[in-house]
KOLLUM-191491 format. One record per residue: residue in one letter; x, y, z of N, C-alpha, C in turn. Coordinates in nm, 4 decimals. Layout:
  r       n_x       n_y       n_z      ca_x      ca_y      ca_z       c_x       c_y       c_z
  A         X         Y         Z         X         Y         Z         X         Y         Z
...
This chain:
  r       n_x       n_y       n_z      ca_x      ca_y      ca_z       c_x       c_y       c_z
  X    3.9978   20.2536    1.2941    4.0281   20.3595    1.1973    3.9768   20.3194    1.0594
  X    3.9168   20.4043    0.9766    3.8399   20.3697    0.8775    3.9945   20.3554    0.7837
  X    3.9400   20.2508    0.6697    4.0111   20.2902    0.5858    3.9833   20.2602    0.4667
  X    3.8534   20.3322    0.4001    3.8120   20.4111    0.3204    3.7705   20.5501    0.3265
  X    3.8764   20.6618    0.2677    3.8629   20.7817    0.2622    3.7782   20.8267    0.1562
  X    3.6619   20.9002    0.1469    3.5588   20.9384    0.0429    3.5902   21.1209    0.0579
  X    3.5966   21.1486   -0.0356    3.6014   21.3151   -0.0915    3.5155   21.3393   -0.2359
  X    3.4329   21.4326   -0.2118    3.3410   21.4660   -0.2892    3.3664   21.6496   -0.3742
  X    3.3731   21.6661   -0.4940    3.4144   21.7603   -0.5048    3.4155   21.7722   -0.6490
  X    3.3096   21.8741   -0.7260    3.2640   21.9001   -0.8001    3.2071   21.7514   -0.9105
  X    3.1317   21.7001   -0.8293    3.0794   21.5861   -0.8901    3.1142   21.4486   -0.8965
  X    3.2925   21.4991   -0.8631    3.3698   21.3571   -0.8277    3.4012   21.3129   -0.7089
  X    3.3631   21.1965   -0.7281    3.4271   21.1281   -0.5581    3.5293   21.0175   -0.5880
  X    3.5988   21.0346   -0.5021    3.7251   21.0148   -0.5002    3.7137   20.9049   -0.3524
  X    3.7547   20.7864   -0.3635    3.7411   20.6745   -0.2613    3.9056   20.6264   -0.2386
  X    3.9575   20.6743   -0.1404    4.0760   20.5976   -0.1481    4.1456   20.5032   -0.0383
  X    4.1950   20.3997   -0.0221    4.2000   20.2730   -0.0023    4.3356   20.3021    0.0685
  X    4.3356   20.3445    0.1922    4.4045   20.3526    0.3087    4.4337   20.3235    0.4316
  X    4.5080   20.1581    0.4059    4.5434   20.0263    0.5305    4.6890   20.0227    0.5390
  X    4.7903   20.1004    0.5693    4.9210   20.0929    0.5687    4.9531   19.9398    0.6464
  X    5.0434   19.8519    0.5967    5.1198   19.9398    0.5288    5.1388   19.9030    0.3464
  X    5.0228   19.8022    0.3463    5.0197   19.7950    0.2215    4.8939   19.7597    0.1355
  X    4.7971   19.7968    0.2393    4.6278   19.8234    0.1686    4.5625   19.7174    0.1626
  X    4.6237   19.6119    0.2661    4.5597   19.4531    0.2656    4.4174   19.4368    0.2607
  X    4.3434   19.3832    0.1908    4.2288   19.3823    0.2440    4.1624   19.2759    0.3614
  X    4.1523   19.3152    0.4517    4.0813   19.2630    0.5532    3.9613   19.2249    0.5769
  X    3.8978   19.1190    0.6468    3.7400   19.1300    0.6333    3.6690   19.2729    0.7066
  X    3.7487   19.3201    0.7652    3.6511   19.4968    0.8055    3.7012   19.5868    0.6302
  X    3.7967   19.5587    0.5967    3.8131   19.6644    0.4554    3.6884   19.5505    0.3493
  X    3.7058   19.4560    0.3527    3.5725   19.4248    0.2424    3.4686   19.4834    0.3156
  X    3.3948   19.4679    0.4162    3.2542   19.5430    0.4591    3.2527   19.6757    0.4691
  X    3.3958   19.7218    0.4302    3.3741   19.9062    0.4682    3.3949   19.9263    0.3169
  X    3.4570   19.8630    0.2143    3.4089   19.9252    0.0863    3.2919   19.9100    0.0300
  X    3.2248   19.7625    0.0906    3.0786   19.7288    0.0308    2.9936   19.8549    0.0980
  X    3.0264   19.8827    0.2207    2.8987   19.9980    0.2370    2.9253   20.0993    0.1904
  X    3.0520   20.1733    0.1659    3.1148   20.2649    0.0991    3.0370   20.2883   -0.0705
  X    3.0715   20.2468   -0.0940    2.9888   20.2123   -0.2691    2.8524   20.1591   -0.2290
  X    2.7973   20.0911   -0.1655    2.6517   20.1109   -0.1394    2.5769   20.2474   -0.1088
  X    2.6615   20.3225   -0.0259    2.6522   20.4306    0.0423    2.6504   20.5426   -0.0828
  X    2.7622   20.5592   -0.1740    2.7546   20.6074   -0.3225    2.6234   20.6109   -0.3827
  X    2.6004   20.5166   -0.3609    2.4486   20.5034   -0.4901    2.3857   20.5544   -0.4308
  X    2.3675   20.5556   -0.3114    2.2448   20.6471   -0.2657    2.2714   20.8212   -0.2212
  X    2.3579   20.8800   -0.2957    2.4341   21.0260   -0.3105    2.3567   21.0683   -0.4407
  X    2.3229   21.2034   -0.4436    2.2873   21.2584   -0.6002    2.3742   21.3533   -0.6034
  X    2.5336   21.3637   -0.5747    2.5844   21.4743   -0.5779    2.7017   21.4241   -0.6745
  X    2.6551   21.2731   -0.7045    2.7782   21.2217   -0.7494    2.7851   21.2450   -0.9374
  X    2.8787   21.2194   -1.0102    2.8732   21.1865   -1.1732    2.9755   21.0710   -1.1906
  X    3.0996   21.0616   -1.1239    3.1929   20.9451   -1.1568    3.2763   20.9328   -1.0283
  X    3.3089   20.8144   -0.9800    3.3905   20.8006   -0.8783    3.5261   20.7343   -0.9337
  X    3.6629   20.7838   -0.8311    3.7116   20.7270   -0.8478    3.8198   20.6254   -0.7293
  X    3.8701   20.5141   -0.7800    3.9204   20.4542   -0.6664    4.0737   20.4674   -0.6706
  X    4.1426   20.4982   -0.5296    4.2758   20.4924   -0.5555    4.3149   20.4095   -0.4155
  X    4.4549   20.3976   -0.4031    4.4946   20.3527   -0.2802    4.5833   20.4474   -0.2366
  X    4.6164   20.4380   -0.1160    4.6979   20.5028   -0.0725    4.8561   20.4862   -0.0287
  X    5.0074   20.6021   -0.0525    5.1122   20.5149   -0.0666    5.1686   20.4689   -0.1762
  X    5.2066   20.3492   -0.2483    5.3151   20.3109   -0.3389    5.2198   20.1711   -0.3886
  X    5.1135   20.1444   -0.2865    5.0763   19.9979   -0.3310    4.8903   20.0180   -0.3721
  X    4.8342   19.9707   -0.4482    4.6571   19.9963   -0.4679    4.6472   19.8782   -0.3746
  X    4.6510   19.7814   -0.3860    4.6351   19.7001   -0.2867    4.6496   19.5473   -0.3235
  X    4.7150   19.4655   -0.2138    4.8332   19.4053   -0.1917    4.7517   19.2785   -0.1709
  X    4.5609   19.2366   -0.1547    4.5505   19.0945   -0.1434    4.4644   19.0629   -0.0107
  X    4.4706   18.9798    0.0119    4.3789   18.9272    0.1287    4.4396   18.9560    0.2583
  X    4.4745   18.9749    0.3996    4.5406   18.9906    0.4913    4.5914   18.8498    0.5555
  X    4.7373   18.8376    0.5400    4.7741   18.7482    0.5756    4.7323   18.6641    0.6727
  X    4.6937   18.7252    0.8071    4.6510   18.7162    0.9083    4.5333   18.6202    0.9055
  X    4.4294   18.6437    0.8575    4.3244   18.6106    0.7949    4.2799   18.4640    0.7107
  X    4.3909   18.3902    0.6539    4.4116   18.2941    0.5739    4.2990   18.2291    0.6620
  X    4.2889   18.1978    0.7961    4.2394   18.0745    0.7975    4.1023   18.0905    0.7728
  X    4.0733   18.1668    0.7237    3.8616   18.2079    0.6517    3.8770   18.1318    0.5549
  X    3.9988   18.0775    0.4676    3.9961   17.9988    0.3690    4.0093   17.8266    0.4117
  X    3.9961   17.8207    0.5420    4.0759   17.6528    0.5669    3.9487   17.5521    0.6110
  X    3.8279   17.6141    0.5996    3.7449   17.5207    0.6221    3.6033   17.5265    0.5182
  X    3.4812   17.4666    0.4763    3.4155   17.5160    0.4164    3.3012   17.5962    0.4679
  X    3.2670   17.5913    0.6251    3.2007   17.6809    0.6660    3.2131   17.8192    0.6643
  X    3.3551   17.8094    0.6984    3.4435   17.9989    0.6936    3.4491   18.0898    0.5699
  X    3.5220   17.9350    0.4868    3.5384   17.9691    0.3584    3.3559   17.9792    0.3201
  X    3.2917   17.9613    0.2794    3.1659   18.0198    0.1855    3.1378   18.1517    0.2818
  X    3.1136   18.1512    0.3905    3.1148   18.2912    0.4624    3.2101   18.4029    0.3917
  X    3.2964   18.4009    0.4274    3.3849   18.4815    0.3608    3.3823   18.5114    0.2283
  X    3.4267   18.3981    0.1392    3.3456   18.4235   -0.0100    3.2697   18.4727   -0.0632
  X    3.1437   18.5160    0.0344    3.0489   18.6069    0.0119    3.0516   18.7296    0.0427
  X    3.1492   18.7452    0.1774    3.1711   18.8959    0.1820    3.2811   18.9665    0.1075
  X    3.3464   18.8941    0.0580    3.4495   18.9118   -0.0804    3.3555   18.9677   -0.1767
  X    3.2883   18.8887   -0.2452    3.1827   18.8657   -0.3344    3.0815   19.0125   -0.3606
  X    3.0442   19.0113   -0.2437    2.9680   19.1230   -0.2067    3.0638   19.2911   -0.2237
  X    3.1733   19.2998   -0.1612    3.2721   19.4219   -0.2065    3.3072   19.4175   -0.3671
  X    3.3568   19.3177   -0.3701    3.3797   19.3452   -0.5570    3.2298   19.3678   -0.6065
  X    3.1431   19.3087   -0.6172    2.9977   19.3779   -0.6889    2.9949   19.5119   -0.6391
  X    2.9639   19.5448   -0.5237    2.9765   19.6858   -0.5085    3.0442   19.7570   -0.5857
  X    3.1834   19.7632   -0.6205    3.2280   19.8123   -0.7077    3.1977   19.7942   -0.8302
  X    3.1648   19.7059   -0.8653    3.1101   19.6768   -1.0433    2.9996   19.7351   -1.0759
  X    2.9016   19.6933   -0.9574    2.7806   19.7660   -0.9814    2.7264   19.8738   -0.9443
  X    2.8400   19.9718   -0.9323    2.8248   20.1038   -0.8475    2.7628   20.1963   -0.9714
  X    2.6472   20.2160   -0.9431    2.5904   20.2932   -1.0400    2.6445   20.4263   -1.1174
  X    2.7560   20.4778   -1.0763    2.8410   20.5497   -1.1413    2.9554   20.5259   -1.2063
  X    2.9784   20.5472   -1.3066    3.1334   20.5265   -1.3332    3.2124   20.5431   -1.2578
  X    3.2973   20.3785   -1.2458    3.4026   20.4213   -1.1924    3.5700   20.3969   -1.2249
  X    3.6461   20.4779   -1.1787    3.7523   20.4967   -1.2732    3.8671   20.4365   -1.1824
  X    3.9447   20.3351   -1.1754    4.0467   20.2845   -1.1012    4.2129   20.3795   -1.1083
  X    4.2346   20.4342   -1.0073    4.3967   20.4916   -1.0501    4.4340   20.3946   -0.9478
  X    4.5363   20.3186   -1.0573    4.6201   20.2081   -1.0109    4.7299   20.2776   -0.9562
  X    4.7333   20.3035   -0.8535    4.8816   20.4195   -0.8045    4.9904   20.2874   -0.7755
  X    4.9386   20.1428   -0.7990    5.1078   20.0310   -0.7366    5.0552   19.8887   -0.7399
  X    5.1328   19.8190   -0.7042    5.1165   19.6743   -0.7334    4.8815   19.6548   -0.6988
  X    4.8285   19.5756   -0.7474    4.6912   19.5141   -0.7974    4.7317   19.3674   -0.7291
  X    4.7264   19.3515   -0.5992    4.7862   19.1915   -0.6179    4.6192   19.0911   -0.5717
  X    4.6125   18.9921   -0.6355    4.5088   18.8940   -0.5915    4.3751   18.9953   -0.6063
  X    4.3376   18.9845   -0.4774    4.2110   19.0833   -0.4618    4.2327   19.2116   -0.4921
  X    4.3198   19.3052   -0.5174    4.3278   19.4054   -0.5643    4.3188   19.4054   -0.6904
  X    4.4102   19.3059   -0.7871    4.3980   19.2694   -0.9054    4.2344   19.2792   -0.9397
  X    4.1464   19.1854   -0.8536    3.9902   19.2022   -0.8881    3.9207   19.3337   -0.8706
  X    3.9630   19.4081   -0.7738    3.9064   19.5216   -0.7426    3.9247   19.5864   -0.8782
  X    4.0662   19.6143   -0.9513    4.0748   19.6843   -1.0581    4.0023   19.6474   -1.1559
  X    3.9969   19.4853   -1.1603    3.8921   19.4421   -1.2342    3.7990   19.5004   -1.2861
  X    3.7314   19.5083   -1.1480    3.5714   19.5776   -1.1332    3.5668   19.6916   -1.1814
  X    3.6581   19.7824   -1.1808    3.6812   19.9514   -1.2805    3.6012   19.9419   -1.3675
  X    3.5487   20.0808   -1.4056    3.4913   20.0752   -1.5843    3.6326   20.1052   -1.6250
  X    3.7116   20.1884   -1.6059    3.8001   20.2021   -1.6979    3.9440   20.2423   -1.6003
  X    4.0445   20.2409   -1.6541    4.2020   20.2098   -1.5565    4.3117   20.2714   -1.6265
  X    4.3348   20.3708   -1.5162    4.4831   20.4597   -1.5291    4.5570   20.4282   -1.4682
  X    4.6925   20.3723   -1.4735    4.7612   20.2713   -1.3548    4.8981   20.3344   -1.4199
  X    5.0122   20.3097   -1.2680    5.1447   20.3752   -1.2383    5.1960   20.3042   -1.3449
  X    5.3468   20.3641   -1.4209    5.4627   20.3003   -1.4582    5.4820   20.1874   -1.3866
  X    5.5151   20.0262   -1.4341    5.5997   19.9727   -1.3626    5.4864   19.8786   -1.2402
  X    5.3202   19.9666   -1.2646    5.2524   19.9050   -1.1895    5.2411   19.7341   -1.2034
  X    5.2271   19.6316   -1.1067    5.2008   19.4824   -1.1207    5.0456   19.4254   -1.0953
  X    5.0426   19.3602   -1.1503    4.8848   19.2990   -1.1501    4.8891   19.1532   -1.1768
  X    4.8641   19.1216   -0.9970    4.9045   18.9420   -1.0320    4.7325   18.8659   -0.9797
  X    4.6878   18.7611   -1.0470    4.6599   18.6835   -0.9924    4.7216   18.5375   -0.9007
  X    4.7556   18.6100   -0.8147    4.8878   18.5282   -0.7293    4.8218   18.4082   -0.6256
  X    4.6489   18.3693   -0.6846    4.5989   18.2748   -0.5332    4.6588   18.1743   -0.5588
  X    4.7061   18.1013   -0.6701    4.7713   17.9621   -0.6783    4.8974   17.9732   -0.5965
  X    4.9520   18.1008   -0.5529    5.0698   18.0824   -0.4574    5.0335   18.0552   -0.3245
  X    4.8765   18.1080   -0.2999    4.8709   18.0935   -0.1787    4.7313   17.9583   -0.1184
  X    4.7442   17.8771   -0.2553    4.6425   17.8235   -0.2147    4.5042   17.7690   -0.2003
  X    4.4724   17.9627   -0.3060    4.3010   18.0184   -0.3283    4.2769   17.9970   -0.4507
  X    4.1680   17.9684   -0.5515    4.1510   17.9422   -0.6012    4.0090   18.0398   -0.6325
  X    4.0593   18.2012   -0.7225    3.9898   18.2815   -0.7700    4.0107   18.4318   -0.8259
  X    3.9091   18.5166   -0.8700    3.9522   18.6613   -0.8784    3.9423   18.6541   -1.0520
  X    3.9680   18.5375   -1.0747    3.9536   18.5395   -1.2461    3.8998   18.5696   -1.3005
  X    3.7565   18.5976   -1.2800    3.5941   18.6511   -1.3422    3.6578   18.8049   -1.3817
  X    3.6511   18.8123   -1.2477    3.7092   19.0072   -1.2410    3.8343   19.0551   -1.3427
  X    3.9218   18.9831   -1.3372    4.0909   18.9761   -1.3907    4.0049   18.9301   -1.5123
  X    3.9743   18.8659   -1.5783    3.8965   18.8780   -1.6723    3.8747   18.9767   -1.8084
  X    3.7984   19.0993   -1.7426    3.7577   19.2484   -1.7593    3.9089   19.3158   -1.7989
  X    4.0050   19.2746   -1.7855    4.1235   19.3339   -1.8017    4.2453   19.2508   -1.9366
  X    4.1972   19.1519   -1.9381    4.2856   19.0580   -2.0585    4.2601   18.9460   -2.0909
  X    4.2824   18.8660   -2.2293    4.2146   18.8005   -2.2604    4.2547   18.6915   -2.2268
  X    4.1909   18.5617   -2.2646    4.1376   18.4783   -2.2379    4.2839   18.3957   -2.2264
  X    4.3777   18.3870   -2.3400    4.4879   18.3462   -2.2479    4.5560   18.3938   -2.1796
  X    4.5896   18.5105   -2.1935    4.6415   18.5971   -2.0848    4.5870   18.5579   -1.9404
  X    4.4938   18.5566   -1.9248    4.3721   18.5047   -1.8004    4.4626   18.3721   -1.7710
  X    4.4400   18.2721   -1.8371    4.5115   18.1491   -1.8371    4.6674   18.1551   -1.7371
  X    4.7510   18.2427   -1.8588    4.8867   18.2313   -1.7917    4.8610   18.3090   -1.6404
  X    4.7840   18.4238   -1.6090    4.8014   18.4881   -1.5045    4.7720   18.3530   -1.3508
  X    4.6474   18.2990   -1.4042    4.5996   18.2000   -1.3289    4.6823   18.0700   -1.2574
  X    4.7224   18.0427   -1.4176    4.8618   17.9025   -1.3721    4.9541   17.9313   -1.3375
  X    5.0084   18.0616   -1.3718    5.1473   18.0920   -1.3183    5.2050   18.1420   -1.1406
  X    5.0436   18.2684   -1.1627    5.0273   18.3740   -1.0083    5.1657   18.4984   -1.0459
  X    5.2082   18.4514   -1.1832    5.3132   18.5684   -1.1961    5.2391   18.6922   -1.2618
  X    5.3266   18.8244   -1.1945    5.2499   18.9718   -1.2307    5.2533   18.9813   -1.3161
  X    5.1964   19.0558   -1.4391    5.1839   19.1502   -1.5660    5.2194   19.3049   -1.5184
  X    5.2746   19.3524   -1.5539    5.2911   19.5010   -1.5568    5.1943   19.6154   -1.6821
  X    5.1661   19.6326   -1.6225    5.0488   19.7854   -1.6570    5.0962   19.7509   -1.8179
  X    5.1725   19.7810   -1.8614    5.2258   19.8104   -1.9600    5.1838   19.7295   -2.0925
  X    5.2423   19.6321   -2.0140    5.1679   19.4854   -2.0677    5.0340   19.4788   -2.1399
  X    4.9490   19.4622   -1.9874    4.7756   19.4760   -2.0036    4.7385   19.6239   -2.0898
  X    4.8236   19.7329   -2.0966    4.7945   19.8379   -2.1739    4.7941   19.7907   -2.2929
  X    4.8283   19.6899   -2.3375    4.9054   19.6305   -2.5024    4.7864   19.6035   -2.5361
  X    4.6801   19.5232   -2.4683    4.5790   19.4492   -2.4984    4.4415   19.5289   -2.4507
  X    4.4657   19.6769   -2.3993    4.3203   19.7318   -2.4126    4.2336   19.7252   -2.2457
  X    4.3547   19.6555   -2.2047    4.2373   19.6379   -2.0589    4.2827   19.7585   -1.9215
  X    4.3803   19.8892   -1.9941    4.4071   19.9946   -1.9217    4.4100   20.1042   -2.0476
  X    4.3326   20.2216   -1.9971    4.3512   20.3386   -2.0933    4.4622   20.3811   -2.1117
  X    4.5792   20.3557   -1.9789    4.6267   20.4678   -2.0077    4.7658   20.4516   -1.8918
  X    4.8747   20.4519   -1.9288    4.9877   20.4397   -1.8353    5.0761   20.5276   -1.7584
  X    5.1059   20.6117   -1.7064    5.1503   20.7036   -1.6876    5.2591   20.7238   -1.5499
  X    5.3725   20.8055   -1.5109    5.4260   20.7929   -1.3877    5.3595   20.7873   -1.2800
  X    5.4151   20.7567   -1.1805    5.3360   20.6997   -1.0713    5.2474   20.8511   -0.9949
  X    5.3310   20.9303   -0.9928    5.3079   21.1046   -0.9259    5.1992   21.1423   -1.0267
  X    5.1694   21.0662   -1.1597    5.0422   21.1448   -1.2061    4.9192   21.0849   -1.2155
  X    4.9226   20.9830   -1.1663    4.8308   20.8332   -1.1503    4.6560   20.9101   -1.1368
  X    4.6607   20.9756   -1.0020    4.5751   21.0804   -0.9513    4.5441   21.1681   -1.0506
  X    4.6005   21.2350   -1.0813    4.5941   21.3845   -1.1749    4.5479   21.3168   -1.3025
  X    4.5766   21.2120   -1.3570    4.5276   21.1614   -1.4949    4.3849   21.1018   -1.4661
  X    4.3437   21.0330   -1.3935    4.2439   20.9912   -1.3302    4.1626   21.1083   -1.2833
  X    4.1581   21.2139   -1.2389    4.0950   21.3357   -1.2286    4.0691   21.4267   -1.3493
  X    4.1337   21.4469   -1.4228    4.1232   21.4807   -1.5787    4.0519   21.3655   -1.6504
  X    4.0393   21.2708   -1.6497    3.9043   21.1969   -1.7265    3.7754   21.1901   -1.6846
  X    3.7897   21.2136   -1.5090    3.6701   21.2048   -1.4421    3.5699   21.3028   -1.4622
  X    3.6605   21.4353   -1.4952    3.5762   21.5911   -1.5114    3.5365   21.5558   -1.6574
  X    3.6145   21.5383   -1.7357    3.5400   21.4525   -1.8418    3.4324   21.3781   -1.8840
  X    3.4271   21.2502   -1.8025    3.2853   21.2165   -1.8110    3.1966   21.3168   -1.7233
  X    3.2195   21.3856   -1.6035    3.1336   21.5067   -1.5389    3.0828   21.5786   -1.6009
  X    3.1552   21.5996   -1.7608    3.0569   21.7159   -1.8221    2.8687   21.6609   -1.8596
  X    2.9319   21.5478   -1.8904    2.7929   21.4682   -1.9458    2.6925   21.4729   -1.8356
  X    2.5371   21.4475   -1.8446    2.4481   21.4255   -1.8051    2.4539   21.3549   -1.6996
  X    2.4503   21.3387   -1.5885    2.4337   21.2488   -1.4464    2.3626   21.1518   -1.4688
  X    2.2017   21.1601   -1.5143    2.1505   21.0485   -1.5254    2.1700   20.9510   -1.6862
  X    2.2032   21.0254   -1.7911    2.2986   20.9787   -1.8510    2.3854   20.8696   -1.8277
  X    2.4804   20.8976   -1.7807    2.5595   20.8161   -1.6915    2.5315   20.6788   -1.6040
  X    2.4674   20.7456   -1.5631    2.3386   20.6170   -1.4872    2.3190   20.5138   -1.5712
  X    2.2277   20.5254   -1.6570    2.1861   20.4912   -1.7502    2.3225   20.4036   -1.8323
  X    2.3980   20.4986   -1.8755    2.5044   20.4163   -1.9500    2.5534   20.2756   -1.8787
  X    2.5723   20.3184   -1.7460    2.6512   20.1815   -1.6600    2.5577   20.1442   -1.6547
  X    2.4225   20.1346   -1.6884    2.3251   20.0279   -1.5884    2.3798   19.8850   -1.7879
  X    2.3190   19.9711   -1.8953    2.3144   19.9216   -1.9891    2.4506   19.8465   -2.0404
  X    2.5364   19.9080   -2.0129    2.6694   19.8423   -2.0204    2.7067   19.7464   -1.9822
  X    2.6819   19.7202   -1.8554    2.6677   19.5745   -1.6910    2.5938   19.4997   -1.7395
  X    2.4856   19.5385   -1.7977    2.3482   19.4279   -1.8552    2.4070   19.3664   -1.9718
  X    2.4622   19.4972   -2.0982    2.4800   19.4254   -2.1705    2.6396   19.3396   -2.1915
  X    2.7290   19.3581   -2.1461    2.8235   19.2835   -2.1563    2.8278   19.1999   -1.9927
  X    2.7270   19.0994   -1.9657    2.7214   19.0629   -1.8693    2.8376   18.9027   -1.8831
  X    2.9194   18.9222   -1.7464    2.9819   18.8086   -1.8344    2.9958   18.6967   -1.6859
  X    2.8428   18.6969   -1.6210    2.8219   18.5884   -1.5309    2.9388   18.5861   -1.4362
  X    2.9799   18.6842   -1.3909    3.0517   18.6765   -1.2615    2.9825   18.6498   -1.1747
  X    2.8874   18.6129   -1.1420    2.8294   18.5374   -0.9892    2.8275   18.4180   -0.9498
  X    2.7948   18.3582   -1.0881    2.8394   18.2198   -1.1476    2.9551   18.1912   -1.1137
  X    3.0375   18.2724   -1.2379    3.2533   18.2259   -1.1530    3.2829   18.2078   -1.0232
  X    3.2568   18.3754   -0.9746    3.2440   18.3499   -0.8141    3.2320   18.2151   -0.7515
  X    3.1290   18.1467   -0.7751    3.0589   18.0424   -0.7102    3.1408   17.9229   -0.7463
  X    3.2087   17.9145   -0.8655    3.2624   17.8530   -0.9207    3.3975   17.8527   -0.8611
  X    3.4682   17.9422   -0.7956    3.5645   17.9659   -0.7199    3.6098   17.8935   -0.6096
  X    3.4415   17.9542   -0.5415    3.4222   17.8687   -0.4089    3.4434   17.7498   -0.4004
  X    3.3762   17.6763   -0.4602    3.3541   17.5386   -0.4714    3.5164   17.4964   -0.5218
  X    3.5707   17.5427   -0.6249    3.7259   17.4691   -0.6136    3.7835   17.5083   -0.5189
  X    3.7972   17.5778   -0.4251    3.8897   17.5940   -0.3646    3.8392   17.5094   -0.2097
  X    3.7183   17.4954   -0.2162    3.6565   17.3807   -0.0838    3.6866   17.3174   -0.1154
  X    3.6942   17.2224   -0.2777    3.7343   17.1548   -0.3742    3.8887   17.0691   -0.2536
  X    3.9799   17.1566   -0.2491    4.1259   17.1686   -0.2535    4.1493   17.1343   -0.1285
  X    4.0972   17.1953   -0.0269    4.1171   17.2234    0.1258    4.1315   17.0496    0.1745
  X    4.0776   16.9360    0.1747    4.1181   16.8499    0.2156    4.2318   16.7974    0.1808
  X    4.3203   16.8125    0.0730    4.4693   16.7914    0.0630    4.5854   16.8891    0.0952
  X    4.6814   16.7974    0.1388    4.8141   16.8657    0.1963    4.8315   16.9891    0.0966
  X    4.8475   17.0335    0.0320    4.9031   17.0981   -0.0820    4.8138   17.2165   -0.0502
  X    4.6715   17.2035   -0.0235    4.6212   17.3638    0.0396    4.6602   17.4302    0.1350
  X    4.6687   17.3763    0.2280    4.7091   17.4515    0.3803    4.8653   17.4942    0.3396
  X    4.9515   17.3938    0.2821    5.0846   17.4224    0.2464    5.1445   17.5590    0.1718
  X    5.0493   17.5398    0.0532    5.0623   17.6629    0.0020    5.0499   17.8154    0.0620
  X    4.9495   17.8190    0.1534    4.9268   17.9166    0.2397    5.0737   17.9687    0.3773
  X    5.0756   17.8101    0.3774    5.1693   17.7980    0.5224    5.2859   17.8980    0.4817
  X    5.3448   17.7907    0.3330    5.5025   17.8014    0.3036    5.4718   18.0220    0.2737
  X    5.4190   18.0527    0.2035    5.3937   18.1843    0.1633    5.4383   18.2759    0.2726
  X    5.3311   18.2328    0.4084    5.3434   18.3098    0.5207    5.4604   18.3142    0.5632
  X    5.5576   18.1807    0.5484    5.6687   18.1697    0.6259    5.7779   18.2080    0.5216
  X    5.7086   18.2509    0.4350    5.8437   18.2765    0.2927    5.9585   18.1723    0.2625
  X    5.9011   18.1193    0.2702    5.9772   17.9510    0.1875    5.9221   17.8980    0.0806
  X    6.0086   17.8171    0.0309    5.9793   17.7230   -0.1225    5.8010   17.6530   -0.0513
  X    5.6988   17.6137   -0.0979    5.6550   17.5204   -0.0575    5.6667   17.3498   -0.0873
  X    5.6621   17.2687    0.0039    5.6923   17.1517   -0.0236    5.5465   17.0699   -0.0120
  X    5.5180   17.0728   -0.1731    5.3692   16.9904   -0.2428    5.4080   16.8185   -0.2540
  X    5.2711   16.8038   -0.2399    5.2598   16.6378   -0.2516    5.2908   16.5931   -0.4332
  X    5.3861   16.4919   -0.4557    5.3939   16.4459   -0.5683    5.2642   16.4230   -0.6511
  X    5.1605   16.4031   -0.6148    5.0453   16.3288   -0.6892    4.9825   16.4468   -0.7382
């Protein structure tokens, strides 16, 4: 069952992010949004897309299930790249695109929102970089694009959420609103930029990406490597373990 829903309709497309029961991303949801937004760019019917999830949550992180793509370095750089590859898609989706944060942003969702040009997100919405709980070691490049540089910091060392509200303080969300209008506010800006020129538009995101380029391929890579970094001590697998099993984890003193 797919779960990326695409609707096209008066210029806007509308992509929404539907894995009940809480929008995990999986390695089939990273390759079905990378072709999804690949698939975009090559549409001329489009002017701005936007991304939502589906439900109470935008999306909730890597699929538990899944952890062990992170436990070796063969798996892990595999994977890393098909991570890698879905978030660019979104960044570099030649249209604007507009994130409605309809619920918690956790880890990889957090990056996905990242990748937004611009972000309308629920009351009450959370946005964690939570991999130090589990282990991973990334998403920061992206999380980035959304708050500054210490903010980045605490999100990183801590893995504790920020609420919309918060990141609204500092510029890295337009716009906050109840959760029931998340959609509807996000559709009212989209017809907005729709009035403008299509290739316009084009144009704007190509120059925008170029010019505030801030070497996310680099970070990325930079990711990788700490977190292969990590994997030979107790304290990686642990972190992952204790999470899954919802317990304290018990780390090595050193």
């Amino acid at each position: 069952m797919s779960a990326c829903k695409v609707e096209v309709k008066d210029y806007i497309c509308t992509v929404t992010i539907d894995r009940p029961p809480a929008n995990a991303t999986s390695k089939e949801t990273y390759d079905e949004i990378r072709d999804t937004f690949y698939a975009l760019d090559r549409r001329e019917d489009i002017k701005v897309v936007i991304l939502t999830g589906a439900g109470k949550i935008f999306m909730a992180g890597n699929e538990l299930s899944e952890f062990g793509e992170f436990m070796e370095p063969s798996k892990c750089t595999v994977h890393y790249d098909r991570i890698r590859n879905a978030y660019l898609a979104v960044k570099n989706c030649r249209y604007p695109v507009i994130g409605a944060i309809n619920g918690s942003a956790a880890g990889a969702g957090c990056a996905f929102a990242g990748c937004c040009d611009v972000l309308i997100a629920a009351q009450g919405a959370k946005f964690a970089l939570s991999e130090i709980k589990v282990g991973i070691i990334g998403a920061d490049g992206y999380a980035s694009l959304m708050v500054p540089e210490k903010v980045l910091r605490y999100m990183a060392f801590s893995g504790n959420p920020l609420l919309a509200e918060q990141i609204a303080q500092w510029g890295g969300i337009w716009k906050v609103v109840p959760r029931e209008q998340v959609l509807e506010e996000a559709q009212k800006l989209a017809a907005e930029f729709a009035q403008n020129a299509r290739r316009a538009l084009i144009l704007w995101k190509q120059c925008l990406n170029e010019n505030y380029e801030h070497e996310l391929p680099k970070k990325f890579n930079n990711n990788l490597q700490a977190t292969i970094a990590y994997q030979p001590y107790h304290d990686f697998k642990e972190a992952s373990t204790a999470f899954i099993e919802k317990r304290v984890p018990e780390y090595d003193e050193q």
